[in-house]
N, C-alpha and C positions, 0 to 999 in steps of 0.2 A: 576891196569890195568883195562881199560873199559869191563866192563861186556857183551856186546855184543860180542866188539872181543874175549872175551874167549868164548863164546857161539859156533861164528864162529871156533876155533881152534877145539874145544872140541867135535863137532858136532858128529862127526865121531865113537869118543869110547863112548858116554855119554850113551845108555843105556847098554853097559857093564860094564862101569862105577856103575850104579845102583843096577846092579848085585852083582858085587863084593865087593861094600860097603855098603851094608844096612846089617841091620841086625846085629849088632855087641855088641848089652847091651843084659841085662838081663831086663825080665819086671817084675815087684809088680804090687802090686793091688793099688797102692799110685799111678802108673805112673811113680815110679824112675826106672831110669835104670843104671846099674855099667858102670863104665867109659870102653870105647872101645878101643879095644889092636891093631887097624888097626886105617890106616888113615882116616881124615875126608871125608866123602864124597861131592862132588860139588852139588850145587841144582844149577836149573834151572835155568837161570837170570831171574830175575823180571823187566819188563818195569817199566821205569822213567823218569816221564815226564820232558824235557830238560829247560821249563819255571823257571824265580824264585818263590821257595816255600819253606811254614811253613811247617815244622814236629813237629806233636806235640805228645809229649808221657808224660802219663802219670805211674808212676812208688812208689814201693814202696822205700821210704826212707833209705832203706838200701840198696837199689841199688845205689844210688845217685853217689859211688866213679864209679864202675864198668860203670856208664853209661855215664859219663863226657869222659871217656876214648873210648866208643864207637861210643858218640857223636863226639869227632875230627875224627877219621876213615870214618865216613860215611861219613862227611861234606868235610873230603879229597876226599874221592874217590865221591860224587855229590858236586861237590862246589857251585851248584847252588840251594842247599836246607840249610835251616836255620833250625837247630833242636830245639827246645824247650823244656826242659825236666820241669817237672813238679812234685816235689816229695812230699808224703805225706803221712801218715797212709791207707794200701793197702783198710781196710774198706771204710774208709774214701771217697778215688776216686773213688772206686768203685762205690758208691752211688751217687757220683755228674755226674754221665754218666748215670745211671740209673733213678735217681730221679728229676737229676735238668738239665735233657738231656746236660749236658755241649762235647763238642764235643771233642775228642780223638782219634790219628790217631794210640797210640798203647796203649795197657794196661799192665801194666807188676805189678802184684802183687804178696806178698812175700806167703801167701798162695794160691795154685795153685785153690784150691775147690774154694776157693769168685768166681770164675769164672761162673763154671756150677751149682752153688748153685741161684747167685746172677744177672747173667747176661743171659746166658741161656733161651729162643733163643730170646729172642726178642732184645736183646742187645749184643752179640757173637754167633756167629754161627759155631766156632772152638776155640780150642786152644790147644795150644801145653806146654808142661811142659820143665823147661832147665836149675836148677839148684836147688843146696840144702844149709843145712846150717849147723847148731848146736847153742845150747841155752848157755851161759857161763853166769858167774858174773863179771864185767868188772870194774878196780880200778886203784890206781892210786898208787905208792909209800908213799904219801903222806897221804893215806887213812889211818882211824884209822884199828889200827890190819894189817896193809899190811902184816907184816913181820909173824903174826900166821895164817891167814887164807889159809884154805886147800879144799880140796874134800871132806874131812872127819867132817870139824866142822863148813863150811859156812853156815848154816843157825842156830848155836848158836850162833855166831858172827853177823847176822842178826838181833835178839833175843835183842842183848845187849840196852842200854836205850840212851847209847853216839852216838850209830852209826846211820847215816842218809844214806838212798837207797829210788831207786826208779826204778819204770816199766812204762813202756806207758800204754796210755787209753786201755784196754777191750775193747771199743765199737767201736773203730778206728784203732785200728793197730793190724794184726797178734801176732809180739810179744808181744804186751800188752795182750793179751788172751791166750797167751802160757808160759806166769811166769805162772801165779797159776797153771796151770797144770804141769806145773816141780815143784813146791812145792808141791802139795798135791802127783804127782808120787815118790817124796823122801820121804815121810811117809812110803810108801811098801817096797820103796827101803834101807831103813835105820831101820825099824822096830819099828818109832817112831812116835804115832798118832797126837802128841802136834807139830807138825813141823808147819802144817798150821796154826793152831789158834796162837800157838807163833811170826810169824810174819808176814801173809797175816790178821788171824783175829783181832789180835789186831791194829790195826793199819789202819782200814779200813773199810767199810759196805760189805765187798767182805765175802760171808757165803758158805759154803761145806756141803753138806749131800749124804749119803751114804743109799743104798738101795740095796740089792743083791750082794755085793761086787761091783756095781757100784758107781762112785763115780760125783756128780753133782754141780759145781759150779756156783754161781750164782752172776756176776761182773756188772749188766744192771747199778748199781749207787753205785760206787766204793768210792767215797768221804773216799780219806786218811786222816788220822790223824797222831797224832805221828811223829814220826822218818820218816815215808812214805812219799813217792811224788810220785804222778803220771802225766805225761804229753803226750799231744798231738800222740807227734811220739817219738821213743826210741833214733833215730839219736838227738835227742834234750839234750837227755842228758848224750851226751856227751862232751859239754861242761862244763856241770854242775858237771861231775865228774873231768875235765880237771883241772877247777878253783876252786877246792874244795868247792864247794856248798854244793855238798852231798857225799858220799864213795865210794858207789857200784852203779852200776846200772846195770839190766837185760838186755844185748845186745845179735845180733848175733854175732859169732864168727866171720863172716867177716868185722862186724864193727869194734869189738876190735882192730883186725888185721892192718885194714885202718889206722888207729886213732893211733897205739902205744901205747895201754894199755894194764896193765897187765888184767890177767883173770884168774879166777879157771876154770879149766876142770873139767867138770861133769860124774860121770858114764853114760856112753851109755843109762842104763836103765831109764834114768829120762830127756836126754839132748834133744830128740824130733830128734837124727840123725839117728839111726839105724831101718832097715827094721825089722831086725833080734827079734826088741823088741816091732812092730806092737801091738798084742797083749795086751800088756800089757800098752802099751801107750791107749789105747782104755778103758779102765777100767775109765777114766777121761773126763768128757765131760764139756763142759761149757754152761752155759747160756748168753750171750753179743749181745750185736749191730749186726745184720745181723744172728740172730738165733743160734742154738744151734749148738756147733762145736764138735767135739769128737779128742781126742789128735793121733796128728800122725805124721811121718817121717818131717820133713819142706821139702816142695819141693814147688819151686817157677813155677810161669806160665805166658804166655804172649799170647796175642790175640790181631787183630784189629777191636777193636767196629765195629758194624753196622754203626754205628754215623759218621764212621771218613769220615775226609773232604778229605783227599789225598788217600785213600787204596792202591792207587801202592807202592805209597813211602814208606806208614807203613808199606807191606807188605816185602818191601826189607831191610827197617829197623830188624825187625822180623828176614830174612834168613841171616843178617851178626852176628847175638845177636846167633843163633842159629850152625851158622857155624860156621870156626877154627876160624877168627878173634876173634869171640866171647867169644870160651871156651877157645881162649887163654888170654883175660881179666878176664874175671869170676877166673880164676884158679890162676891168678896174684893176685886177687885183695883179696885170701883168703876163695872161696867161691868155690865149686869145681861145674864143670856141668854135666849136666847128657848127657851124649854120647851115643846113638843117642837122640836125644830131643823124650820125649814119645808124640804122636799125640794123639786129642781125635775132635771125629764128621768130619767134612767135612773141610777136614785141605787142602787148597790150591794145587794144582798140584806142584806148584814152590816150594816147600818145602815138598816134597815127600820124598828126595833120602836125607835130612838129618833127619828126622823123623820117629819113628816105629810108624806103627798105632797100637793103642792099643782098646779095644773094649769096 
């Protein structure tokens, strides 16, 4: 339905509307918020200009399935805009908006901080947070050991000298900088100090030192060796695990999911999902591409560059990603969203009444 004319229907109850639906997650200090037990609430419609136009978003790689799906929705409901989706290690784009001013009308990266670490203000002047994830080991049937690897002894089967695995770049992709720190987190969690050096150090220049019960990784020139591979973005390999290239590989769980691969579930305490294990995820920080990061809950974030060349359209791109359409793809696609989307700085009028502000 045209957004105007709902505007027009809606007119009438919309700030009761507001009333009655904000407010419905719970907030962290991460931004996440538990999924909300009421209906969605309606934002504002965003003007869109009726002209033909490029949308161009830029996105992390593991959104790729979820945003093909969002991409036909929008392009149905404007069929006079052409989406562009753009996908790549969240570091990665992040930096080509920043550094090599490349223009983007949305940014959707799989850690929500690259935001107000890396873009802040002079290159985002809001954003908003709107889904989460889990870290797993992602394989094939075909994979050596399929049939023994467990929650219990995946990283000796890691260890082994026949098995081939791999994690995306540290320096370019969220999760390529959240392996190690679910490796060195299952050392506490498992109460085995040999976890990392068994199969991050060996196999790699990637080094951990420990200082106060803080624990500090150091991935800036990862150069694997061994059994190891590291590439680009982690959507990459999965191919490579498809076609038996390599075993295992370090994905999100909503990729695995996409894709039809099996995966080990990880304890909470090491898998980078739970609030509840804050804490203790912070114990782990890393050193990579775009500064020292400290391990915490995955929670994804999306904003419209200063840069972008259409902001209405990204903007409304944005409140369909953010509203039902949205968290009804995100939650198909495997990857659950966070209800209400947590706001952070000078977050749009038009996207108020699906957003908490958070401070």
């Amino acid at each position: 339905m045209n957004r105007t004319h709902v505007v027009l229907v809606l007119a009438a109850i919309l700030c009761t509307a507001v009333f009655f639906c904000g407010c419905t997650g719970t907030e962290t200090e991460q931004g996440q918020q538990t999924p909300a037990a009421t209906a969605t609430p309606t934002a504002t419609a965003t003007s869109v200009p009726a002209e033909e136009t490029t949308l161009v978003v830029y996105h992390a790689g593991s959104l790729t399935s979820p945003f093909e799906a969002l991409k036909a929705e929008f392009e149905a409901e404007y069929p006079h805009v052409d989406v562009q989706l753009r996908p790549g290690g969240s570091t990665a784009i992040v930096k080509e908006i920043v550094e090599l001013d490349k223009h983007a009308d949305v940014l959707a990266s799989a850690d929500y901080a690259l935001i107000p670490s890396l873009m802040v203000p002079d290159d985002a002047e809001w954003y908003v947070t709107f889904a989460k994830n889990t870290m797993v080991l992602a394989y094939t049937d075909q994979s050596l050991y399929a049939d023994e690897i467990n929650a219990d002894n995946w990283y000796e089967i890691l260890a082994r000298d026949d098995v081939r695995w791999a994690f995306s770049d540290p320096n370019l992709d969220p999760c390529g900088y959240r392996t190690p720190m679910v490796i060195q987190l299952a050392e506490l969690h498992y109460g085995d100090d040999q976890i990392f050096e068994n199969t991050i150090g060996a196999n790699s220049n990637i080094t951990v030192t420990e200082e106060d019960g803080v624990y500090m990784i150091n991935s800036n020139n990862p150069e694997p060796t061994g059994q190891l591979s590291i590439r680009p973005k982690s959507v990459e390999l999965v191919q490579m695990v498809q076609a038996g290239g390599i075993d295992y590989a370090w994905e999100y769980r909503s990729v695995a999911v996409q894709n039809d691969l099996n995966f080990v579930e990880l304890p909470e305490a090491i898998d980078l999902s739970s609030i509840e294990y804050a804490d203790t995820y912070a114990l782990v920080k890393e050193d990579c591409g775009g500064g020292i990061k400290t391990a915490s809950p995955i929670v994804y974030g999306v904003t419209v560059p200063t840069n972008a060349d259409n902001p209405e359209i990204g903007l409304a791109f944005v409140e369909m990603l953010i509203g039902e359409t949205g968290q009804t793809i995100m939650d198909n696609e495997g990857q659950p969203p966070i209800v209400p989307s947590g706001g952070f700085l000078d977050v749009p009028e038009d996207l108020g009444p699906l957003v908490e502000q958070q401070s």
